[in-house]
N, C-alpha and C positions, 0 to 999 in steps of 0.2 A: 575494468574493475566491476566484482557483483557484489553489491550489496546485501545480505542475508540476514535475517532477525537473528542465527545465531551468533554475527557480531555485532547486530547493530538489536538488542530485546526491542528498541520502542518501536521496530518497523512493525511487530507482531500483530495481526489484526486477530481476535477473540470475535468469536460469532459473526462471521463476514457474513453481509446480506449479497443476495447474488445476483446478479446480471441476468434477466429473464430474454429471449429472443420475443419481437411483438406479437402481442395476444397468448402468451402466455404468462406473463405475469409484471411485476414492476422492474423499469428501468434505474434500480437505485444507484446513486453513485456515493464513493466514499469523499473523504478529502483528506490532502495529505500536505503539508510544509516541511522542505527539506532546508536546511542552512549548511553551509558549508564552511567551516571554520579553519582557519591557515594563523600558525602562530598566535593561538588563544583569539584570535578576533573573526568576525563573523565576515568571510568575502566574498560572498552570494550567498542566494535565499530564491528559492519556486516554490511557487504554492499552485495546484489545481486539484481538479475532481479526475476519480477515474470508475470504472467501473470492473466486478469480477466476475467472470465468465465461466471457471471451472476450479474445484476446488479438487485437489488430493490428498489422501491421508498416506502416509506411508507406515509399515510397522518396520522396528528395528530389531 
C-alpha cells in the first residue's frame, strides 16, 4: 500500500526544509506520528524523525 497526500492531505509537508550532504549545509530532520486505526479505534501508533533529500515539482 502507498500512502500519498492525495489521499491522505495531512501527509502534505509545505516548505520542507532539506537534507544538506555534510558541509554543505544543515542536517534538519522532520517529524512525523503515524496511527493506525481499525474499526474506529486506534491499533498501532510510530513516531520518528526523517529527513529530505530531494524535492520535485511536477506540472500537470
Amino acid at each position: 500500500m502507498e500512502l500519498t497526500s492525495e489521499d491522505f492531505p495531512s501527509l502534505l509537508i509545505k516548505n520542507p526544509y532539506l537534507w544538506y550532504p555534510n558541509g554543505y549545509g544543515e542536517q534538519y530532520l522532520h517529524h512525523i506520528k503515524l496511527s493506525y486505526n481499525t474499526g474506529g479505534k486506534v491499533s498501532d501508533t510510530k513516531e520518528f524523525d526523517f529527513g529530505i533529500r530531494e524535492v520535485e515539482v511536477g506540472l500537470n
